[in-house]
N, C-alpha and C positions, 0 to 999 in steps of 0.2 A: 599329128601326135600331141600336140599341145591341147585339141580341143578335148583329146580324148583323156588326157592326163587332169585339165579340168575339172572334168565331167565327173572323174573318179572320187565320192566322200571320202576326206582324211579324218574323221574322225570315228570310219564304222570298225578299223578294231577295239577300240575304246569300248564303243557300246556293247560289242560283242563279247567284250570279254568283262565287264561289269552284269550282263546278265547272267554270265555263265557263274562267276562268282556269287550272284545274288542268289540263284537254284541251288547251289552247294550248299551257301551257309542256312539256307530256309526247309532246306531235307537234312541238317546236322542242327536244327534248333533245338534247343533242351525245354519238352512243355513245363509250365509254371501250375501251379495246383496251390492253392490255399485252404484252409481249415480254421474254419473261424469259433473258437472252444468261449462259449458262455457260462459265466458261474458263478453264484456269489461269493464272498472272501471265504477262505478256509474251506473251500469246497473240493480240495484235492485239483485245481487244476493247473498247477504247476507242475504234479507228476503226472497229470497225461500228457503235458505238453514236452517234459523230456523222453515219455517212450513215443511218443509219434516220432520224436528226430533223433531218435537214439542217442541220446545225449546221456550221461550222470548227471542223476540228482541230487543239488548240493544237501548238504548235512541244513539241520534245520538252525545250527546258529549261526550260518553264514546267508541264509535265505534271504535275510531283511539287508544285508549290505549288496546284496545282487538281486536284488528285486526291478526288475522292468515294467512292471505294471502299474506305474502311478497313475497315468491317463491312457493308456491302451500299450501293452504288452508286444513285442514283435521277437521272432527269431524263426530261421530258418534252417533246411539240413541238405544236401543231395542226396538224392534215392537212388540205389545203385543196384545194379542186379546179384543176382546170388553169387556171380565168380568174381562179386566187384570190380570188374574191367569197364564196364560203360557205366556213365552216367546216364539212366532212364528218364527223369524229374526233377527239381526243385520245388520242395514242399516248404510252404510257410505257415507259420502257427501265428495267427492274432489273437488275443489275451484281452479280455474284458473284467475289467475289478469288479462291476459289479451293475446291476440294472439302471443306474442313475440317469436321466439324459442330459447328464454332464458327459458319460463316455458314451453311451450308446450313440450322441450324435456325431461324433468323430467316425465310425467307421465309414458311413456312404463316403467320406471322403478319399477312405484309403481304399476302399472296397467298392468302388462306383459298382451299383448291378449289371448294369448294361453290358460290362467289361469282364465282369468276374462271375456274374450267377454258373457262367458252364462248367465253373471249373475250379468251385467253393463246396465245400462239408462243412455243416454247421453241426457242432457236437455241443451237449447242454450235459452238464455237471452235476449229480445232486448229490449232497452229503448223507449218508446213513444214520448217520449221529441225532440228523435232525429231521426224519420221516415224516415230520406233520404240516414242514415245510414241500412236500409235489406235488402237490396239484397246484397249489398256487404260484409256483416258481415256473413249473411246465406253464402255463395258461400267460406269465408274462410272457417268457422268452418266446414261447412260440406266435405269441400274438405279432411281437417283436420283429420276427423271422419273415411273417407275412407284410408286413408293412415295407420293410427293407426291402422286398423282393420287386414290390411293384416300383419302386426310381421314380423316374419322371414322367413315365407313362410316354416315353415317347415310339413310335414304329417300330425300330432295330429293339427296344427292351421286349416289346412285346411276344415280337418273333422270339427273341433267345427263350423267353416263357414259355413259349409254345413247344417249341423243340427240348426243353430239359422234362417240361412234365410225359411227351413222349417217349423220352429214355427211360423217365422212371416207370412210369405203367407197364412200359417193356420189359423191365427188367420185373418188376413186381407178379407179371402173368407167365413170365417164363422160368421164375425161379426153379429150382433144382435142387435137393439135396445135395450134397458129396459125397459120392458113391466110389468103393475100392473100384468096384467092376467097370468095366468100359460098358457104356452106351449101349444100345444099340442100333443098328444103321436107321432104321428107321424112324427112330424118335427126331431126328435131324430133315429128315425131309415131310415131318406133319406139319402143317401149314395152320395147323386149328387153333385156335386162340379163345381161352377160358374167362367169362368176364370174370371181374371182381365181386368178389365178394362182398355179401353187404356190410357196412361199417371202414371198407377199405376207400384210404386213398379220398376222403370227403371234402377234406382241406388240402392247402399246399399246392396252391393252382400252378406255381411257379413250378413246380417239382425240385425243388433243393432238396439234397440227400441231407438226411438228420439221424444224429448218433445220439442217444440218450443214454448217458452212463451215471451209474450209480456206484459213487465212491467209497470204501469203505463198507464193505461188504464183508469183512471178514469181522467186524462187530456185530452182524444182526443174531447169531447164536453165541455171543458173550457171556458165560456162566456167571465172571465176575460181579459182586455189588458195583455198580457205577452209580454215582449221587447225579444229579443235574448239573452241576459245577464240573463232574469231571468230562464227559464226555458230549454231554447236551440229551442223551437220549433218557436221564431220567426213569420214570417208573415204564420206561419200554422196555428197557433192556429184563427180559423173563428168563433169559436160560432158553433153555427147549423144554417145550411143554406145548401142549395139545391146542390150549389157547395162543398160546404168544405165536405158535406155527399157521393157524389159522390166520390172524391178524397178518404177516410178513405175506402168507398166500394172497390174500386180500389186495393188499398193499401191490405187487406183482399184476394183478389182475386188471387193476386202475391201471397201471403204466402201460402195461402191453394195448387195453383197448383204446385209450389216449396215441400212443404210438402207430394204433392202424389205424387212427384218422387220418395221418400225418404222412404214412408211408416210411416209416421210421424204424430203426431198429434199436433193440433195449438189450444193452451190457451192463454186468456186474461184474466189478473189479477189485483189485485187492493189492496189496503193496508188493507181490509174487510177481518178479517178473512175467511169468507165463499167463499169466490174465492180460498184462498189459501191452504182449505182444501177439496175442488174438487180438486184439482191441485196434493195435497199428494196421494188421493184417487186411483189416475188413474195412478200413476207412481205406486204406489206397487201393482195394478192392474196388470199392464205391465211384472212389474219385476217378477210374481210368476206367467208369462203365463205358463202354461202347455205345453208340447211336443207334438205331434199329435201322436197318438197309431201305431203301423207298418199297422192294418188292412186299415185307415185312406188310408195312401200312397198308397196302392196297391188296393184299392175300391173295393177288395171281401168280407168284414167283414161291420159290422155295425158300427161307429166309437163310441167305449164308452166314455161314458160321464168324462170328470175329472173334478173335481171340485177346484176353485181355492178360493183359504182362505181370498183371499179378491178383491171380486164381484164391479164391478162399476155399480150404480144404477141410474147415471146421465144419461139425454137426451142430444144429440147432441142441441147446439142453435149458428145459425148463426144470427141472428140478435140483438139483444143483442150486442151493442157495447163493455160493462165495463164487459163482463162475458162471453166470446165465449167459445164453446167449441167442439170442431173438433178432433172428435176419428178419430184413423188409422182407415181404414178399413167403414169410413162409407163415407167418401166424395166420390166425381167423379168431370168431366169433366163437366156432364150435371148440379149438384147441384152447380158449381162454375158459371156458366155462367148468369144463373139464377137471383144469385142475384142481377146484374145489368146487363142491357145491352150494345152490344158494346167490352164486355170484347173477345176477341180469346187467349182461353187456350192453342191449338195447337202452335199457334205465340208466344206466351211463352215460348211455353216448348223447341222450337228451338232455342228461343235466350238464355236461358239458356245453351240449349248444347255448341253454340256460345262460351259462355262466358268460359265453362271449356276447352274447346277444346284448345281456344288461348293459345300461348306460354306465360311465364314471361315476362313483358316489349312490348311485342304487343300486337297492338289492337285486336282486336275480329270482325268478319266478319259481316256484317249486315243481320239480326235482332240480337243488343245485349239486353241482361237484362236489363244493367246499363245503356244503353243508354234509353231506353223506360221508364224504369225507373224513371229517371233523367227529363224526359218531363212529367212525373205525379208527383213526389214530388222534387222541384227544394230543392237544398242544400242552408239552410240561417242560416248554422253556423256559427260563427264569425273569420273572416278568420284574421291571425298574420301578422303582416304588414311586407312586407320583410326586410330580412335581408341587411344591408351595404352593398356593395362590400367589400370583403375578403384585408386587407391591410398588404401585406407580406414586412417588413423592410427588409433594405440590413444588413446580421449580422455587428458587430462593425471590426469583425477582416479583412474581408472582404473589406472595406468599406476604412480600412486603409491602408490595402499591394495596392491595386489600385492605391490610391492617390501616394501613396511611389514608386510605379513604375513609376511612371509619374515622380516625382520631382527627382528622381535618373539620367532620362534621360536627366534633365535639368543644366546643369553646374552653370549658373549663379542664382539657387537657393540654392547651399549649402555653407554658408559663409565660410566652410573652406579650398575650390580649391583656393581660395588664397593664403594661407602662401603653399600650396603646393608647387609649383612653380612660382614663382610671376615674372619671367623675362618672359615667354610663356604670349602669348596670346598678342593682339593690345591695344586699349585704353581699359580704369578701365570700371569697369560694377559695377550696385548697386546692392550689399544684400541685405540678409532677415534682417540683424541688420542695416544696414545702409551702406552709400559707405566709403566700406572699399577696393576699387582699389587700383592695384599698384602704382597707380601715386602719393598717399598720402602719403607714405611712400619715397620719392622722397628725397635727400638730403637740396634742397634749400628751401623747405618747411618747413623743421621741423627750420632750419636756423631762417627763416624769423618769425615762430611760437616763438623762446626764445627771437629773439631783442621785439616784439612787447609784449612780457607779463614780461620782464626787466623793458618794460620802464612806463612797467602801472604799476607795483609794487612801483616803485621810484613814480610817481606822487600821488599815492593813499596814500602815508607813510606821503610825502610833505603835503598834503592838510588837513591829520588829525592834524595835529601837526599846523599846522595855522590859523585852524577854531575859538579857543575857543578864541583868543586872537587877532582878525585882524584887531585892531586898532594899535596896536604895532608894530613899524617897524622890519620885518625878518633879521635875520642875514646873513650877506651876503656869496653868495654860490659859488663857484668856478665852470663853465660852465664843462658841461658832456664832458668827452672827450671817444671818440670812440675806443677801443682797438681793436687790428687785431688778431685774433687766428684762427690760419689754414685756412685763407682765406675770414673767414666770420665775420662780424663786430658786435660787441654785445655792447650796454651799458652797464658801471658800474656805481654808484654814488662815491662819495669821500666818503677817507676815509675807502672803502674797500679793502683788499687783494683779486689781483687779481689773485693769485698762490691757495686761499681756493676758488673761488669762483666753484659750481658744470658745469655754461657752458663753462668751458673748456675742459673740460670733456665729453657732451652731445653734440660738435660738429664736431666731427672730419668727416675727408676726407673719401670719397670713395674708397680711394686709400688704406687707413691707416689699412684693412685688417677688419674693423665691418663690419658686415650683418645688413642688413637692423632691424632686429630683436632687435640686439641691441643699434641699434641705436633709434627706438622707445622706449624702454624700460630706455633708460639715459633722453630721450624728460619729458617721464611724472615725472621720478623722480626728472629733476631741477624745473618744475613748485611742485613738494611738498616742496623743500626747499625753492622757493621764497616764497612761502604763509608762510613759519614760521619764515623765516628773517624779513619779513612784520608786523607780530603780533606778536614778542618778542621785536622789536623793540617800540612799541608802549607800550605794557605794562610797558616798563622800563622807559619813558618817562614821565606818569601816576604817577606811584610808588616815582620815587627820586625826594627830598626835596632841594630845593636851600637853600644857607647860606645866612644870613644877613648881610649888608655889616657896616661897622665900621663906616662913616660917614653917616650912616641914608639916604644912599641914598634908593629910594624903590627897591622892591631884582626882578627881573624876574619874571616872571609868571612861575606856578611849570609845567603847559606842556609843557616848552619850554626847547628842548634839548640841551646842549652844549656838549653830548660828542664827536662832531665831531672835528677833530681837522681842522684849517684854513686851508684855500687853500693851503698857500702858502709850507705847510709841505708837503703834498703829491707831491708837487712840487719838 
């Protein structure tokens, strides 16, 4: 009993009943589905992205306070069946601002291929407004589209490549219109398989499903004046008129044969709800295409039927401007041509290749797209007036070692090669402060500089002192006599000492052992002391009070000085 109690696993209800559990919850999973809407700004893809998840769309002055799209846009919805009791899907909408690969390189990371290519819709955006912008918009995004799709190239991506471009050529060779009538038995067990037509299906190795919608479609037959500033379409906007119809047919013709290289289908949409929910209809159409059965592939079996949970019940309409609708799988070569004449899809489809073929920065071989293009919808956006020439200043420090090299070179700009050596060099040259040459520091100059501001001091002292009173005879003055000191001759007035006076001092010889230095430096200090001999002498003049005299004779006038003593004493 015991060995046999052993023997028995305690842990096999466990496992038993976490498999039974794991089966449940993996036949009750909710598939995932993404749709990845490309577009540049203002290109209407905020309201495809609330009618795919049936959302309201906000009013346009709350848009910019609920805006999610700064670096890549996300929201998602459950997809419910018509008696909304089961949850079928969760669909999610990624949101791209605009071509930059600042965003575009964020998705591989949310969007790895390997992971998601089975079970992605890539829908591309173009505005009406701005017609002259698709072909060049279609030709990034979809370049875009193909690069993303190949990943890392490793084993498991390639395989899911393999297996999505078979769903799509599947679905593309077995397309159907939607017919009231039921079938008939037979259509279901013919086993024949029609190839494709030429121009279909040439790119898009990957087989990603692509929605190409055209927004704003209920301005292409605009009666209104629109300027360029108001709508962007400029002198496009014609009314209806035989040309302007020709031109939009054109227009149509480009997109449809661009769209069957791709496998793609082409909507025109319009802010009616009922455009916008054809438009839902046929993307989760798309997204829940079914696989093709193995017998399918190898044409020995009947290919059974699978049914997909949600049926598009719309008619292909090409004429219909504000409401096109162009499934994969139902255009051609011959229904493009059709609609107008004149149009060569062949001529297209090479200037297309043209156009991807060329390198970055070169032009494209003739026949291009954008050139053909470009002569069916001329560009009349409003073009930004050039910019100034580019004004590059010379820096500050720059600007000043230059000038400093130069005036370094120059001798006679730096005022102080003077006191350097001041015997060197021929005649004085002028500075920057003024001519401060050796010649001015000269002995006889400064000489001739003290006699001549001596003698104007004594005159200027004289003539205050005899202004206020020059009807009254001066007292008489004993004539200047010349004194000799070291060779050079200076006035004194009377009455002064000529052993205090400072220019015996401020002029000595050349011999007498001063440098020129100091001998400038005695010049300026005698003219400080004549200007204060000058004005102490006057104040005092001003200030003291004559006596009255005993016999009433009248006394002096008070500016007049006597403390000079007479000639005759200095004598």
């Amino acid at each position: 009993m015991e060995a046999s109690r052993s023997s028995t696993p305690e842990a096999a209800p466990q496992d038993l009943w976490s498999s039974i559990l794991d089966s449940v919850s993996s036949t009750r999973s909710i598939p995932s589905k993404q749709v990845l809407l490309l577009g540049h700004p203002s290109s209407g893809k905020s309201a495809l992205a609330a009618a795919l998840l049936q959302k309201p769309a906000e009013a346009e002055d709350r848009k910019e306070e609920l805006r999610s799209d700064f670096a890549l846009g996300y929201d998602w919805a459950d997809i419910r069946d018509d008696a909304d009791e089961d949850t079928l899907a969760r669909l999610s909408v990624y949101t791209v601002p605009s071509a930059a690969i600042s965003y575009t390189a964020l998705l591989p990371h949310f969007l790895p291929p390997r992971l998601s290519l089975p079970h992605t819709l890539v829908m591309i955006a173009l505005d009406w407004t701005k017609p002259w912008t698709f072909v060049e918009e279609l030709e990034t995004w979809l370049s875009w589209v193909e690069e993303w799709a190949k990943g890392d190239g490793s084993r498991d991506l390639e395989i899911s490549r393999e297996e999505n471009r078979e769903r799509l050529q599947f679905h593309l060779q077995h397309y159907t219109e939607p017919s009231s009538e039921p079938l008939p038995p037979a259509s279901n067990l013919s086993g024949t398989t029609l190839p494709l037509g030429p121009g279909t299906l040439t790119h898009n190795s990957a087989g990603v499903p692509i929605v190409v919608t055209c927004t704003k479609a209920d301005l292409i037959d605009d009666t209104s004046e629109l300027g360029p500033g108001a709508s962007g379409m400029g002198v496009m906007v014609k009314g209806k008129g035989g040309e302007w119809e020709e031109r939009t047919d054109g227009v149509m013709q480009v997109l449809r044969t661009i769209c069957l290289k791709y496998g793609a289908a082409l909507f025109y949409t319009t802010p009616l709800p009922a455009t916008l929910q054809v438009l839902r209809q046929y993307t989760l159409h798309m997204l829940f295409t079914p696989a093709p059965s193995p017998g399918v592939q190898t044409g020995t079996d009947a290919p059974v039927p699978l049914r997909n949970p949600f049926p598009f019940q719309y008619k292909p309409n090409a004429l219909d401007r504000d409401r096109i609708i162009v499934p994969a799988g139902w255009d051609s070569w011959g229904k493009i041509v059709v609609l107008r004449d004149g149009f060569d899809a062949k001529l297209w489809g090479e200037a297309w290749e043209n156009d991807l073929e060329a390198k970055e920065g070169e032009a494209a071989e003739d026949p291009s797209a954008k050139k053909l293009y470009r002569t069916l919808v001329p560009d009349n956006s409003i073009k930004s007036p050039p910019l100034p020439p580019l004004n590059m200043p010379t820096p500050e420090q720059v600007f000043l070692a230059k000038h400093y090299d130069e005036n370094a070179k120059k001798p006679d700009r730096d005022p102080r090669g003077v006191f350097r050596n001041p015997t060197e060099g021929g005649p004085a040259t002028a500075g920057i402060v003024g001519p401060l040459g050796s010649s001015s520091f000269t002995l006889p100059n400064v000489e001739r500089a003290l006699t001549d501001m001596e003698q104007g001091s004594s005159a200027n002292a004289s003539q205050s002192a005899a202004e206020p009173n020059r009807k009254m005879p001066r007292p008489t003055r004993a004539p200047m006599t010349p004194l000799s000191t070291g060779g050079a001759t200076v006035a004194h007035g009377l009455g002064r000492s000529t052993s205090g006076s400072p220019s015996n001092v401020g002029s000595p010889s050349p011999t007498g052992g001063q440098t020129q230095h100091e001998v400038l430096q005695n010049f300026f200090q005698s003219l400080l002391s004549s200007k204060d001999r000058a004005g102490a002498a006057a104040a005092a003049s001003r200030t003291t009070a004559p006596a009255k005299p005993a016999n009433g004779a009248p006394a002096p006038p008070a500016d007049e000085s006597f403390d000079e003593p007479p000639a005759s004493a200095s004598q």
